[in-house]
C-alpha atoms as one frame of an Amber mdcrd trajectory, in Angstrom:
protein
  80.745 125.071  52.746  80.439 128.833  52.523  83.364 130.063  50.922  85.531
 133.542  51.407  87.158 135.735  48.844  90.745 134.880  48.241  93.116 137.359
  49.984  94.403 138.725  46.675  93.913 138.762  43.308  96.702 136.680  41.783
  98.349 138.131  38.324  97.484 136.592  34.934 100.773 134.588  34.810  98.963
 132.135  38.130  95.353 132.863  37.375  93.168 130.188  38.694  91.774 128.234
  35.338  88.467 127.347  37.236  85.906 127.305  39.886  82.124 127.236  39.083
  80.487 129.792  36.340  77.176 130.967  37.530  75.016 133.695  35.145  74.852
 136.883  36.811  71.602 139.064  36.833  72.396 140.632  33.029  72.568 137.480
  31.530  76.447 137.332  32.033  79.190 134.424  32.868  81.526 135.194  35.615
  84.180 132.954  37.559  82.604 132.578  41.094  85.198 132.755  43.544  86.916
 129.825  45.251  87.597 128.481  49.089  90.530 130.789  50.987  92.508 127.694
  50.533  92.205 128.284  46.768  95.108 130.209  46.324  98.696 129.893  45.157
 102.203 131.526  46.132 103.341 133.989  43.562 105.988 132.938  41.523 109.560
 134.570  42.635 112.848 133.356  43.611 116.246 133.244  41.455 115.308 129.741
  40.345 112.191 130.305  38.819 113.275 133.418  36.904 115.737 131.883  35.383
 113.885 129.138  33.996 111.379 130.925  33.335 113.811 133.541  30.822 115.294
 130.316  29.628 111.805 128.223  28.473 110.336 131.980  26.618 113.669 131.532
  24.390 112.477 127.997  23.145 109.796 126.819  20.978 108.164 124.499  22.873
 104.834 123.384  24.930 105.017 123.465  28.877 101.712 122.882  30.601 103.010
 124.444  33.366 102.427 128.121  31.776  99.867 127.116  29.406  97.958 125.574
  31.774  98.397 128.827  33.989  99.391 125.638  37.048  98.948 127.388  40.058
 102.655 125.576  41.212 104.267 126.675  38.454 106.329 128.749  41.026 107.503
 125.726  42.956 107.992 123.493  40.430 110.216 125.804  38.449 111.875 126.845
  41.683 112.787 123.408  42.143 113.763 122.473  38.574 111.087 120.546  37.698
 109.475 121.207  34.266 106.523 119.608  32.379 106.851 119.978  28.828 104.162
 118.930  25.904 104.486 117.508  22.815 102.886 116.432  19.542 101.636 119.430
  19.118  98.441 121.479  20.845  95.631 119.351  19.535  94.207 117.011  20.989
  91.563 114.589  19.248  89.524 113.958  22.348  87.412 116.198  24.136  87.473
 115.186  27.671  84.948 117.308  29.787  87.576 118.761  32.026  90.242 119.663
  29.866  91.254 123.091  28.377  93.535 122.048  26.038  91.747 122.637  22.072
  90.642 119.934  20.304  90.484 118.667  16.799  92.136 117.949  13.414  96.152
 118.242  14.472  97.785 119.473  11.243 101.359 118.580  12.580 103.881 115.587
  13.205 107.131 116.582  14.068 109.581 114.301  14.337 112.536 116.324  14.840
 111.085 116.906  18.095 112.355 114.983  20.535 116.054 116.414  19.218 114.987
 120.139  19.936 113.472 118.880  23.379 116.599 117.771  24.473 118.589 120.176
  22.957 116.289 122.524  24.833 116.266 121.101  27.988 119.652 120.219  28.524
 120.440 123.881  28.573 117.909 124.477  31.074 119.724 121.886  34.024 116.616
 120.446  35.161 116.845 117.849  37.940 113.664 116.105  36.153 111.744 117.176
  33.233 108.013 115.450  32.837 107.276 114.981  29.087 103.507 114.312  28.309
 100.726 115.236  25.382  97.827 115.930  23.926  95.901 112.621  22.512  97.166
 111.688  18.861  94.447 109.274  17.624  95.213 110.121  14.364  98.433 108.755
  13.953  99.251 104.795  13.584 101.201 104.812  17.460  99.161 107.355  19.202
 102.762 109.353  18.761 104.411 106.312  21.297 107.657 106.565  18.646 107.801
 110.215  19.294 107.559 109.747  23.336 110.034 106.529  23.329 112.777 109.416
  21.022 112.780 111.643  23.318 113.160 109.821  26.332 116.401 108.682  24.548
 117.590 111.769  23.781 116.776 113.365  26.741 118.916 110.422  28.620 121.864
 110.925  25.835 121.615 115.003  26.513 120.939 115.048  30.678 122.647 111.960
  32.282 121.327 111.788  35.484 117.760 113.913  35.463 114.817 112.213  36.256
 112.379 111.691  33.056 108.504 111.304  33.780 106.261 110.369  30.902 102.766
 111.228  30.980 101.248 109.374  28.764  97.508 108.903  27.038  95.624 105.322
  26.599  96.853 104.237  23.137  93.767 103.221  23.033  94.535  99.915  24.818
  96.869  98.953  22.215 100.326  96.916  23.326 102.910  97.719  20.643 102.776
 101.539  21.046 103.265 101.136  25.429 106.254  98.663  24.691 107.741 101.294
  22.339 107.667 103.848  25.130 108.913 101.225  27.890 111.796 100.049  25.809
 113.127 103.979  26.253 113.384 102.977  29.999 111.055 106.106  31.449 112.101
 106.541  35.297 107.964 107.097  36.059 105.308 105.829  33.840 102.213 107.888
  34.596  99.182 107.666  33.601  95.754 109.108  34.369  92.420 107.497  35.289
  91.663 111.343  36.048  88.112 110.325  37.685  86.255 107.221  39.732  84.801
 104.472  37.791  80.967 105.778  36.996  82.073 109.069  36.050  84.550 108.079
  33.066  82.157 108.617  30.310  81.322 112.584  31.078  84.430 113.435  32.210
  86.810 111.158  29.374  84.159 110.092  26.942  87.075 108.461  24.244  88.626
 106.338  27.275  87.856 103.724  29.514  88.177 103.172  33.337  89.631  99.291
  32.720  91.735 100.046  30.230  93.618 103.223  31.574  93.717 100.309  34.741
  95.551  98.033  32.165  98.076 100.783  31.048  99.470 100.606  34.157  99.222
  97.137  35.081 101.154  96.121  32.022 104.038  99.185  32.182 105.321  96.948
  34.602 104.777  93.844  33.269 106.965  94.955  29.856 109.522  96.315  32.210
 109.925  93.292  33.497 110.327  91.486  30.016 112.828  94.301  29.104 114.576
  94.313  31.991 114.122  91.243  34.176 112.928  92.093  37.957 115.729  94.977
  38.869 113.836  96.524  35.460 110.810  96.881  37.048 112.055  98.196  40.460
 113.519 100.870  38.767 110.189 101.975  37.030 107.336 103.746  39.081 103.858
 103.580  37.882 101.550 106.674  39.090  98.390 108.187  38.585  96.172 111.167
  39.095  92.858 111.647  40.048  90.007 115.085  40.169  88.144 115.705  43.087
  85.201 117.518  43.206  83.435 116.432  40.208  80.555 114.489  41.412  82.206
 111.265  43.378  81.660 109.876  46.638  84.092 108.995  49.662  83.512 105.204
  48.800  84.081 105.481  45.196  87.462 107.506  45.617  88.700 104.446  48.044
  87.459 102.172  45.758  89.555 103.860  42.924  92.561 103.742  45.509  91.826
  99.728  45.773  92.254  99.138  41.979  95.230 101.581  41.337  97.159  99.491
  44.403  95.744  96.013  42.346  97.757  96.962  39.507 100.860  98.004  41.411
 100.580 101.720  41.184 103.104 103.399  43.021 102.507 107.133  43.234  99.026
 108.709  43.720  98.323 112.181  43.268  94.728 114.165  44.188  93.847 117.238
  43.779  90.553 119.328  43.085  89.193 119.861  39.997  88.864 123.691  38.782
  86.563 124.612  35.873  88.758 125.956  32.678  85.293 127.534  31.364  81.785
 127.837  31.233  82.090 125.052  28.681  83.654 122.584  30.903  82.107 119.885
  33.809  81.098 122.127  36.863  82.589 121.951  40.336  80.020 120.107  42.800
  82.039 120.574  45.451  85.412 121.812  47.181  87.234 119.391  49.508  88.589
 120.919  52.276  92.315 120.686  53.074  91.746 118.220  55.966  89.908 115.664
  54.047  93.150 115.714  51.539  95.197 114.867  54.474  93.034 112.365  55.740
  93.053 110.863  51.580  96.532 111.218  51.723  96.966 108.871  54.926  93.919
 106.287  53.470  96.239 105.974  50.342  99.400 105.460  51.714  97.902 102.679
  54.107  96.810 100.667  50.944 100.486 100.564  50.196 100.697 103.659  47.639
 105.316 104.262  47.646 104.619 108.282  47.752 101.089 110.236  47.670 100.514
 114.080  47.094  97.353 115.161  48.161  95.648 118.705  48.522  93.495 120.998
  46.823  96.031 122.566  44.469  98.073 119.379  44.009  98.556 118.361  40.132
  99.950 115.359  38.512 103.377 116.575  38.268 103.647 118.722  41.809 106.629
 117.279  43.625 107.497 114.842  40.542 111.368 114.906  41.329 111.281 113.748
  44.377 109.478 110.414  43.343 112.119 109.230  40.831 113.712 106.138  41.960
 116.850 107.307  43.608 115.800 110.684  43.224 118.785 111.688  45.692 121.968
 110.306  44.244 121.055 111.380  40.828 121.144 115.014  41.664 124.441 114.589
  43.757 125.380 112.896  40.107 124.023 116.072  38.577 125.645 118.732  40.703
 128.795 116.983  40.146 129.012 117.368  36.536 127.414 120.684  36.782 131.425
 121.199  39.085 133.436 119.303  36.535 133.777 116.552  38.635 132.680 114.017
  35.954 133.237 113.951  32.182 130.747 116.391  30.098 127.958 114.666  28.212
 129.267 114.070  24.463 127.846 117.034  22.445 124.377 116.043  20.515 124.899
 115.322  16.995 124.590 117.230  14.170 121.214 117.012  13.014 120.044 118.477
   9.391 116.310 118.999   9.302 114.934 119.045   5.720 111.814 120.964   4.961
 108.418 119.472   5.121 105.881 116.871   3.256 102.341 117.305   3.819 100.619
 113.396   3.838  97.322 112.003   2.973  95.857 113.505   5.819  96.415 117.039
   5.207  99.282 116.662   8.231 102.637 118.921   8.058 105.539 116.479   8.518
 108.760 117.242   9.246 111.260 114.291   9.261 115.351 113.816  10.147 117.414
 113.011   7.048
């Protein structure tokens, strides 16, 4: 389909981090532009601003401005945040990803303390918490992940906490660590159909992202009997426009609902760089609809479908219960209800460098 210049340039701050890179006639790489429907509402309201002055003061990783999301807007508008830890290296190199890979040269594991601290001040309804891949340490960083789900629940009774979580490279222990924290949503990507894993992942596997899921449930069920595993949502993600068919997207749909996947989200796939996978094609808006309604036929709880739709777009509203726990919030926020106790004083000592050349900084 012939596309059309977007109406507008869009500022840095919602840039679109994609589309296909085609060499021009001196030899040069430019962006080539995307479908009308390509295009994203500029961030304003009283909401987002104040977030938005709130998350510069703070060190920490969001995706959503990192990332330049196109819905960073919206999401911060409605006081939804995703924020990234263990660092900005990842050890993979997926073929889709902008996010820099190699050696990470840091473990911190006063983080999840200055996460909550952070984020409490910040009165987010729900706050999704995910990361780059951490092959290099023993638990994938599932002890770091499973902290600060804890302290984030000690800090912000009643907000909504989404983990976003790589493969632990199939392993059990490090999964159980994070589902004994008691995550609202346990999300995890299969990012791509079956026969198109290796380009687009290489390091993972279509099966065993599969079994990530399928057995987030089953250990919420050992930790928490049946009511333990109602009150845990499984959901994953997947790229259009990389190369797949109709048939193989349905298929994909098929398996995700065989291993009791709640929440589905698609969206299409924009290029970070010249580096990255190409686009082979833009899906129009009406074909997300009509994905939408095949999804949600297969049994799918809550799907978000279109061509600017991202893993965590509309996340609070998929939290079990997602209602009464911001009439819990907006209570406390009156005085209604008791404070949260105060976070404890927490003395952070300086750092030890290991055998690996990492910077480690750990709680007395």
């Amino acid at each position: 389909m012939e596309s059309r210049p977007p109406s507008r340039i869009l500022p840095p701050t919602i840039a679109m981090a994609g589309g296909t890179f085609e060499p021009a006639a001196d030899g040069s790489v430019a962006l080539r532009r995307h479908p009308e429907w390509i295009k994203a509402r500029i961030p304003s309201g009283e909401t987002y601003h104040e977030v938005r002055r709130l998350l510069n003061g703070l060190s920490l990783h969001t995706v959503c401005a990192e990332a330049q999301c196109p819905n960073v807007g919206e999401c911060w508008d409605q006081r939804t945040a995703t924020i990234m830890i263990l660092g900005d290296t990842c050890t993979r190199a997926c073929g889709f990803c902008a996010v820099k890979t190699g050696k990470p040269t840091l473990h911190d594991l006063d983080e999840p303390r200055r996460v909550a601290e952070a984020i409490c001040g910040l009165g987010l309804d729900h706050v999704v918490v995910t990361s780059v891949a951490r092959d290099d340490l023993a638990d994938g960083g599932a002890g770091v992940f499973a902290e600060t789900i804890r302290r984030l629940r000690d800090a912000c009774p009643g907000m909504g906490v989404e983990v976003l979580i790589p493969d632990f490279n199939g392993e059990e222990a490090p999964l159980r660590t994070v589902m004994a924290a008691g995550p609202d949503i346990l999300n995890h990507n299969v990012e791509t159909v079956a026969r198109l894993q290796k380009p687009v992942r290489k390091r993972a596997r279509y099966d065993r992202s599969l079994g990530v899921l399928e057995r987030a449930k089953a250990y919420a069920r050992e930790l928490g009997g049946a009511a333990g595993a109602a009150a845990v949502h499984t959901k994953s993600s997947i790229m259009v426009g990389l190369g797949e068919t109709r048939p193989e997207l349905h298929q994909t749909f098929v398996d995700l609902r065989a291993v009791d996947c709640d929440i589905l989200t698609v969206g299409q796939y924009l290029r970070p760089s010249a580096r990255h996978l190409r686009v082979e094609r833009y899906y129009h808006p009406d074909e997300f609809a009509e994905m939408r309604e095949e999804a949600l036929a297969l049994g799918f709880r809550h799907v978000e479908s279109g061509p600017l739709v991202r893993s965590s777009y509309h996340a609070r509203d998929q939290v079990p219960d997602a209602e009464a726990r911001r009439a819990e919030r907006a209570e406390r926020a009156a005085g209604v209800l008791a404070s949260s106790p105060a976070s404890e004083e927490v003395v952070r000592r300086g750092p030890t460098i290991d055998a690996e050349g990492r910077i480690i900084y750990r709680l007395d």
